[in-house]
Chimera marker file (.cmm) of the C-alpha trace (Angstrom):
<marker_set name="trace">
<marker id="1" x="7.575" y="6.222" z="28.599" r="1" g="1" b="0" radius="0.5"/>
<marker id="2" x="10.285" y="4.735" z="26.235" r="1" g="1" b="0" radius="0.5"/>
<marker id="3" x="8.078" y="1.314" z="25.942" r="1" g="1" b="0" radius="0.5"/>
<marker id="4" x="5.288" y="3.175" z="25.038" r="1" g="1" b="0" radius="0.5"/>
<marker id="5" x="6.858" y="4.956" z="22.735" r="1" g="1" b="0" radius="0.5"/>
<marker id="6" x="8.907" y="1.561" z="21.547" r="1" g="1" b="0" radius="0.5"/>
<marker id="7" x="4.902" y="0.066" z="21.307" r="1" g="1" b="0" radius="0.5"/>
<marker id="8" x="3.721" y="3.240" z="19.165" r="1" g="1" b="0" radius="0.5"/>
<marker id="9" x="6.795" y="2.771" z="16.666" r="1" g="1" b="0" radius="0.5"/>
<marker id="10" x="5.894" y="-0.726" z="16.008" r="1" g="1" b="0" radius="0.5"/>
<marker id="11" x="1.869" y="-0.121" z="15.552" r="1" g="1" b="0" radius="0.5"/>
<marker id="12" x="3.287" y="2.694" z="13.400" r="1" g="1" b="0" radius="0.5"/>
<marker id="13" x="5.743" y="0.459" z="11.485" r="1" g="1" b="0" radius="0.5"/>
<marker id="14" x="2.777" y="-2.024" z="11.090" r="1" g="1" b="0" radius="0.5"/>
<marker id="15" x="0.232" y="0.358" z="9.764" r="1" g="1" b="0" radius="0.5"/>
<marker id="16" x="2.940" y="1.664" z="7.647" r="1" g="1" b="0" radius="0.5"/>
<marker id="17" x="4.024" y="-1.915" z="6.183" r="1" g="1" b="0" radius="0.5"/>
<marker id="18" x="0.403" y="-2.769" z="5.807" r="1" g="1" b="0" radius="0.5"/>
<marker id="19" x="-0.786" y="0.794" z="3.752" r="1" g="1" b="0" radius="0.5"/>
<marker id="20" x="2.726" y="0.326" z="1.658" r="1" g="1" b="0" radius="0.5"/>
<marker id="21" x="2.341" y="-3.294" z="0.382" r="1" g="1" b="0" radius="0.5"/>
<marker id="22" x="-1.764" y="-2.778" z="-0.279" r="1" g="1" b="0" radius="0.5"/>
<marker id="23" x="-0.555" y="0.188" z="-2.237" r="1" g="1" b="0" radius="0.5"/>
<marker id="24" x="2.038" y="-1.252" z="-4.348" r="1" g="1" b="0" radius="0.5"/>
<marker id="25" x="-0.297" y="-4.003" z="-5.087" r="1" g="1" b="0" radius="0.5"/>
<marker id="26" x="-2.711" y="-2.387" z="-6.212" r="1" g="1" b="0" radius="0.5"/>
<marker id="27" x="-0.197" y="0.071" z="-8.217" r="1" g="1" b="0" radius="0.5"/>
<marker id="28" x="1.309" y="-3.752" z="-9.540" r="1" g="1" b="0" radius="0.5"/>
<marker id="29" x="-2.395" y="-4.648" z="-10.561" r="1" g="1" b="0" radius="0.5"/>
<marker id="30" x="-3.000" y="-1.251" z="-12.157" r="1" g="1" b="0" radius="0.5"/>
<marker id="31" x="-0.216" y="-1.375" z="-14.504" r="1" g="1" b="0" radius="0.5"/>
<marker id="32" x="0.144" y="-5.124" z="-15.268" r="1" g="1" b="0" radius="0.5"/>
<marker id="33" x="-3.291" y="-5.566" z="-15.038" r="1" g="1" b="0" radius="0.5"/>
<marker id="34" x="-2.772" y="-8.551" z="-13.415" r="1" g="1" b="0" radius="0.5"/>
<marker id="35" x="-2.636" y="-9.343" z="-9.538" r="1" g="1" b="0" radius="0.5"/>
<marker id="36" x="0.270" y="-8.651" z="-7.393" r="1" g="1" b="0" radius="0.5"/>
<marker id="37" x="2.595" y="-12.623" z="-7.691" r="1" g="1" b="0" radius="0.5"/>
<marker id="38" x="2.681" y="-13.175" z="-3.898" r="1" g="1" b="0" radius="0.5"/>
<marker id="39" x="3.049" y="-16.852" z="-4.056" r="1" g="1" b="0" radius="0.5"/>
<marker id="40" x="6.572" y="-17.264" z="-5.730" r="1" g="1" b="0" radius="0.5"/>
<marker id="41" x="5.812" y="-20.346" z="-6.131" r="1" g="1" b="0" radius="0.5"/>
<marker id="42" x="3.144" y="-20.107" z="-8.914" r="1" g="1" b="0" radius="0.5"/>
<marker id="43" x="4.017" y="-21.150" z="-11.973" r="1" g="1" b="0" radius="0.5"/>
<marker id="44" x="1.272" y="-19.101" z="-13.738" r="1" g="1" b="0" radius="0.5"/>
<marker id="45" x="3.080" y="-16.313" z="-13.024" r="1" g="1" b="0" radius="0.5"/>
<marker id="46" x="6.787" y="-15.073" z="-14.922" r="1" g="1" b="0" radius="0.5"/>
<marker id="47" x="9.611" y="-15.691" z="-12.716" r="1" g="1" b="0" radius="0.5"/>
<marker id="48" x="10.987" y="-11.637" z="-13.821" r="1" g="1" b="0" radius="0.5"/>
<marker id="49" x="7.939" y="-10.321" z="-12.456" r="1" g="1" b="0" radius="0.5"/>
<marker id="50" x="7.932" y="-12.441" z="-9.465" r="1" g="1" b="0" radius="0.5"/>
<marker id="51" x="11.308" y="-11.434" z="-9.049" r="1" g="1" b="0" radius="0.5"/>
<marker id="52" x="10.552" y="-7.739" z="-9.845" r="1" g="1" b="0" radius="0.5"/>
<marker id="53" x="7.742" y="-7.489" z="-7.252" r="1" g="1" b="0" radius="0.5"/>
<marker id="54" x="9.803" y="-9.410" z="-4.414" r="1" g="1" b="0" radius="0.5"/>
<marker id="55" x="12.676" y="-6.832" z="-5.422" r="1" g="1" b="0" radius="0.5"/>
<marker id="56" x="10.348" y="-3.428" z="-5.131" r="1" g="1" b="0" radius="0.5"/>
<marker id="57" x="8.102" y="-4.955" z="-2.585" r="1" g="1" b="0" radius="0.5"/>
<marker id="58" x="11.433" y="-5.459" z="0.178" r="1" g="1" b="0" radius="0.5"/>
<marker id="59" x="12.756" y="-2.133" z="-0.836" r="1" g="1" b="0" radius="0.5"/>
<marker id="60" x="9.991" y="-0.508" z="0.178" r="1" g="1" b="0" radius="0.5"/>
<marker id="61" x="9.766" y="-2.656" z="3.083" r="1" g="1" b="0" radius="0.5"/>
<marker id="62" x="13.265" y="-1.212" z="3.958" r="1" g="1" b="0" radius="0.5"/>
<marker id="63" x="12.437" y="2.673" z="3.772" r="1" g="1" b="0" radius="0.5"/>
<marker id="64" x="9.402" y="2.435" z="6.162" r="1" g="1" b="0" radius="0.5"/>
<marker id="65" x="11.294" y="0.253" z="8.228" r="1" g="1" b="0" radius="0.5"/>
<marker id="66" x="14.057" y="2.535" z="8.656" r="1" g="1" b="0" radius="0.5"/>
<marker id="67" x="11.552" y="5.884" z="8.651" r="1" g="1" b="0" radius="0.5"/>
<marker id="68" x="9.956" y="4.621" z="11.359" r="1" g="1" b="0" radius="0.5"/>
<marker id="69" x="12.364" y="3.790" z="13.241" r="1" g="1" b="0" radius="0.5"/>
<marker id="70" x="14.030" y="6.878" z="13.102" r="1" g="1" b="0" radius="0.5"/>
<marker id="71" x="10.583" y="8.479" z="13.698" r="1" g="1" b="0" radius="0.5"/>
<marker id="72" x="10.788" y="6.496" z="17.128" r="1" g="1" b="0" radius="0.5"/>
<marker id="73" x="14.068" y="7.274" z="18.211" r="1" g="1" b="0" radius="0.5"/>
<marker id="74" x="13.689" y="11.039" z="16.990" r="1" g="1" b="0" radius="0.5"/>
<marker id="75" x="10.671" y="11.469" z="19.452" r="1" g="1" b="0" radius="0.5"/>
<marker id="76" x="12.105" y="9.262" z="22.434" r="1" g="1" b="0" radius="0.5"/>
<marker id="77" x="15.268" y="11.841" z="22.301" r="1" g="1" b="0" radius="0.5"/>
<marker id="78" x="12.716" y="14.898" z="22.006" r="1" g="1" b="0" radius="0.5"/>
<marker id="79" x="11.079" y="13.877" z="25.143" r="1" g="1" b="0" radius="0.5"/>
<marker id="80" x="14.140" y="13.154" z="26.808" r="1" g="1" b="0" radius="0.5"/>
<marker id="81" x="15.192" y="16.637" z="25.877" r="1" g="1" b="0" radius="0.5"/>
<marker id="82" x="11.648" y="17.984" z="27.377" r="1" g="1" b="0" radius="0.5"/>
<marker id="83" x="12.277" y="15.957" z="30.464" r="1" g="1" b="0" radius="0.5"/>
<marker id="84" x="15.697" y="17.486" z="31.169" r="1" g="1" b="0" radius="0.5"/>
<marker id="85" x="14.810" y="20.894" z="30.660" r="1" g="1" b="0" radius="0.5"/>
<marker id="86" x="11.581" y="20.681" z="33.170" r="1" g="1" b="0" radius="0.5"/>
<link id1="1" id2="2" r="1" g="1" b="0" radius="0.2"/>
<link id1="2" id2="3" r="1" g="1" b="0" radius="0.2"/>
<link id1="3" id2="4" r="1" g="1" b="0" radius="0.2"/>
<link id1="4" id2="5" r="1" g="1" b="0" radius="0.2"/>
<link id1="5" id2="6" r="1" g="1" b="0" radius="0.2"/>
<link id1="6" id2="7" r="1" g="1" b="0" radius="0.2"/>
<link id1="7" id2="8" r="1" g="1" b="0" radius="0.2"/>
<link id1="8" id2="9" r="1" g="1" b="0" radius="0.2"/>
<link id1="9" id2="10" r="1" g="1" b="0" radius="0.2"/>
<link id1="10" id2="11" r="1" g="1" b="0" radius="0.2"/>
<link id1="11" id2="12" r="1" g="1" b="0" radius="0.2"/>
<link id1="12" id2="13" r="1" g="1" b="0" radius="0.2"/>
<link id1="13" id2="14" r="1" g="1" b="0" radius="0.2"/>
<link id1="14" id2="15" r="1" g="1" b="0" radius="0.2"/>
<link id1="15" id2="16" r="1" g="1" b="0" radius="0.2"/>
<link id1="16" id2="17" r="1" g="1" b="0" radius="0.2"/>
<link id1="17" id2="18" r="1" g="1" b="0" radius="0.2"/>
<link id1="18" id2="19" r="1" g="1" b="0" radius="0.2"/>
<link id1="19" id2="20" r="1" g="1" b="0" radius="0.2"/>
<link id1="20" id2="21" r="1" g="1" b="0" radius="0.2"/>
<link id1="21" id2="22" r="1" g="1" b="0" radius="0.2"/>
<link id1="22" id2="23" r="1" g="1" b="0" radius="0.2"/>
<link id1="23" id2="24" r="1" g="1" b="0" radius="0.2"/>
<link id1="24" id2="25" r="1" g="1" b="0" radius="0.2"/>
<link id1="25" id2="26" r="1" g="1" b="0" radius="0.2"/>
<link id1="26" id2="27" r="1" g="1" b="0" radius="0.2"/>
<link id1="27" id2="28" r="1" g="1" b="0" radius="0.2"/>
<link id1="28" id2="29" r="1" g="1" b="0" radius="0.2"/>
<link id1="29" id2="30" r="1" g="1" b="0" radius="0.2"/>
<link id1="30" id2="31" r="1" g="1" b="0" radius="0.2"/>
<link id1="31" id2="32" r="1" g="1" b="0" radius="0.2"/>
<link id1="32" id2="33" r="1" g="1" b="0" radius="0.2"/>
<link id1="33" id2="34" r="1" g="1" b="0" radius="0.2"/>
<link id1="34" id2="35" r="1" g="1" b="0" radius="0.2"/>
<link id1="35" id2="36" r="1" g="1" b="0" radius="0.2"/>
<link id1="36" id2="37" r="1" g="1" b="0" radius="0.2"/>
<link id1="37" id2="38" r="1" g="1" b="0" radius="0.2"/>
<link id1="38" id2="39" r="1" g="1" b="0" radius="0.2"/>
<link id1="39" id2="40" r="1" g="1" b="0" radius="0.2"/>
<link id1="40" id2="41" r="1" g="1" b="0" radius="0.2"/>
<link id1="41" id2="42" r="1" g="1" b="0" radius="0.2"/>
<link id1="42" id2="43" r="1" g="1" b="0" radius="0.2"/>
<link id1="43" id2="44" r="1" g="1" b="0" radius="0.2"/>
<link id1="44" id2="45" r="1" g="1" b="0" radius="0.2"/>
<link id1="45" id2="46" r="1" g="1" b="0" radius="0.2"/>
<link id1="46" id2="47" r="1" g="1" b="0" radius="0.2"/>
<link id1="47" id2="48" r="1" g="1" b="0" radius="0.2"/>
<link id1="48" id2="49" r="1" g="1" b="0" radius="0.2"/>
<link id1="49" id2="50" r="1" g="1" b="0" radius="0.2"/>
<link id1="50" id2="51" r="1" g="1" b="0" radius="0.2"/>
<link id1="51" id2="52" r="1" g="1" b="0" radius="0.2"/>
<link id1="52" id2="53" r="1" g="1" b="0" radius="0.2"/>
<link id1="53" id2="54" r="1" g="1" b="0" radius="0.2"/>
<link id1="54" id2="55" r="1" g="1" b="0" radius="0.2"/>
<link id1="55" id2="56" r="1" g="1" b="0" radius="0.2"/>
<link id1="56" id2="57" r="1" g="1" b="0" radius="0.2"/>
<link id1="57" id2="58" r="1" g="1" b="0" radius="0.2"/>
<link id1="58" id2="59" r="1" g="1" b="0" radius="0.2"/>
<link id1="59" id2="60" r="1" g="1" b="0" radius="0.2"/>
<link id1="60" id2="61" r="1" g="1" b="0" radius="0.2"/>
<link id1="61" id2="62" r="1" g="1" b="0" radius="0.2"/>
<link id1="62" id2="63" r="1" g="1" b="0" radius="0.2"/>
<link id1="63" id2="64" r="1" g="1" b="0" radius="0.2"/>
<link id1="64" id2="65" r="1" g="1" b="0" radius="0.2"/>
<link id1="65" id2="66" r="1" g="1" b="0" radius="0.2"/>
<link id1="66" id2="67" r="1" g="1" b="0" radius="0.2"/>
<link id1="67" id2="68" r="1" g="1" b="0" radius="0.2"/>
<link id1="68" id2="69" r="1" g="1" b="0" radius="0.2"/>
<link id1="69" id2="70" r="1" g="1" b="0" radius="0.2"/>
<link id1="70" id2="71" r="1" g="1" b="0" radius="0.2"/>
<link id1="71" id2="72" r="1" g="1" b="0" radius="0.2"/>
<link id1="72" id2="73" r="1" g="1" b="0" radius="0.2"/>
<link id1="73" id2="74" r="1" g="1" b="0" radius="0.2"/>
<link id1="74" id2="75" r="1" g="1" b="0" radius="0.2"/>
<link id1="75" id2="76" r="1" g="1" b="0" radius="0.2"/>
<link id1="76" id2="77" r="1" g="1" b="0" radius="0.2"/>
<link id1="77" id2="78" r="1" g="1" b="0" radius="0.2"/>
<link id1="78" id2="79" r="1" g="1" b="0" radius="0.2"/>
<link id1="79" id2="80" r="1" g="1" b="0" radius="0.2"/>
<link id1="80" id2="81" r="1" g="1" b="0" radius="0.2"/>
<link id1="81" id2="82" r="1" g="1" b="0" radius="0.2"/>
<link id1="82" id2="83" r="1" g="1" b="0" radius="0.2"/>
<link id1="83" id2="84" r="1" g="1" b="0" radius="0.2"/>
<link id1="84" id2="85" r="1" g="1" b="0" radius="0.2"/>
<link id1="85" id2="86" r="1" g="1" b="0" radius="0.2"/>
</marker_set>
């Protein structure tokens, strides 16, 4: 039961990664008008807003990364709980 809900967590995470950094790109393209820098090495682009992306873009990395996780281990110790008590 803990693997699946170790597997869940991670499609979760994944999902969660994937909706984040599509929606801070398009937020990034909405108010710079211009597209998200996600080559860093691009010269077209300014090395601040490279910079600034890479900066927001990892801290919101971080939060799902650690909501998830806590998501995961908050529902493995609710079903331990459950399983005790039966």
């Amino acid at each position: 039961m803990n693997l699946l809900l170790k597997m869940f967590g991670l499609v979760v995470s994944l999902g969660a990664g994937t909706l984040a950094n599509k929606t801070l790109e398009g937020l990034w393209e909405k108010k710079t008008g211009k597209p998200a820098p996600k080559d860093g090495t691009d010269l077209n682009d300014s090395l601040p807003g490279v910079l600034l992306f890479a900066v927001v873009s990892a801290g919101v990395g971080a939060v799902v990364h650690v909501l998830t996780q806590r998501g995961t281990k908050s529902a493995i110790a609710r079903i331990k709980k459950t399983a005790d008590e039966v």
